[in-house]
N, C-alpha and C positions, 0 to 999 in steps of 0.2 A: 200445141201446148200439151205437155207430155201429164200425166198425175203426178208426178216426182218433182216436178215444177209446182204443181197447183199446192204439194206439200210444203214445200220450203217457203214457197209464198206466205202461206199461215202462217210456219210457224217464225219467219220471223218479225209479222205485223204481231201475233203474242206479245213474241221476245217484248218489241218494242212498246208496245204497249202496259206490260209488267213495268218496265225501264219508265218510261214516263210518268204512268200512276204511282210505282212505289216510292215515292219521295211523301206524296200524301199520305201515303197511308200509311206509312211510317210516322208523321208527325199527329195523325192523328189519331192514333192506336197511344203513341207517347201522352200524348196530351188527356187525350179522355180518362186513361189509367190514371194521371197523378192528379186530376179536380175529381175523378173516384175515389181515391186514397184519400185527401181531402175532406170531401163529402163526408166519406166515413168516418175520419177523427172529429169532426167537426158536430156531426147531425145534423148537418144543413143538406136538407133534398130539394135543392132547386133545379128544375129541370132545362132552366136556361142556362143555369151556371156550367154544365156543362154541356152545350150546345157552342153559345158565342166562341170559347176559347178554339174550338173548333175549328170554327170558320175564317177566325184570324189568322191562327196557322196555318190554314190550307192559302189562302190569300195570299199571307205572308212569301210561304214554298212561290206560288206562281209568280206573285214579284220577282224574287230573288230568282228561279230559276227558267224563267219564261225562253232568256236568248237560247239556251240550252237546249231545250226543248224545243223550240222552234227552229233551231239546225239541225236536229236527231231528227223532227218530222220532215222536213224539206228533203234533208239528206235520201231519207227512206223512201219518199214523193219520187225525187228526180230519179233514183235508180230503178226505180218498179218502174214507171213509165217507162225508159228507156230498155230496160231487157224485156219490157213487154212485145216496144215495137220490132225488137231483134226478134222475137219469139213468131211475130208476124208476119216477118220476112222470110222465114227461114223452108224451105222446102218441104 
């Protein structure tokens, strides 16, 4: 196993890992911002109030994008194993 291998390896579990998390944290950056805004017009400082909506949309995203995500993982699973064992093979 060469370091130029051990590079690419990282960075594309990052990659993939940026890819999978930012769906969350896109909804939850959205979400938090607008019961902030909220909050502010309102003067209601509840600190659940903006917690819950949180977690419903993070929920929500894993509902809705679970198959998705679970082929990106597998996908990314089966090929690292497999150039690994060519990696192990190789002279």
């Amino acid at each position: 196993m060469s370091a130029e291998w051990i590079i690419q390896v990282i960075e594309s579990s990052l990659i993939l890992a940026l890819t999978l998390g930012g769906p969350f944290m896109v909804i939850a950056l959205g979400l938090g911002l607008t019961i902030s805004i909220l909050q502010a017009a309102t003067q209601v400082n509840e600190m659940t109030l903006s917690f819950v909506p949180k977690i419903v949309g993070a929920g929500f995203c894993l509902w809705v994008g679970s198959g998705w995500m679970l082929e990106k993982w597998v996908s990314f699973t089966t090929e690292l194993i497999s150039v690994t064992a060519l990696q192990g093979m190789a002279p």
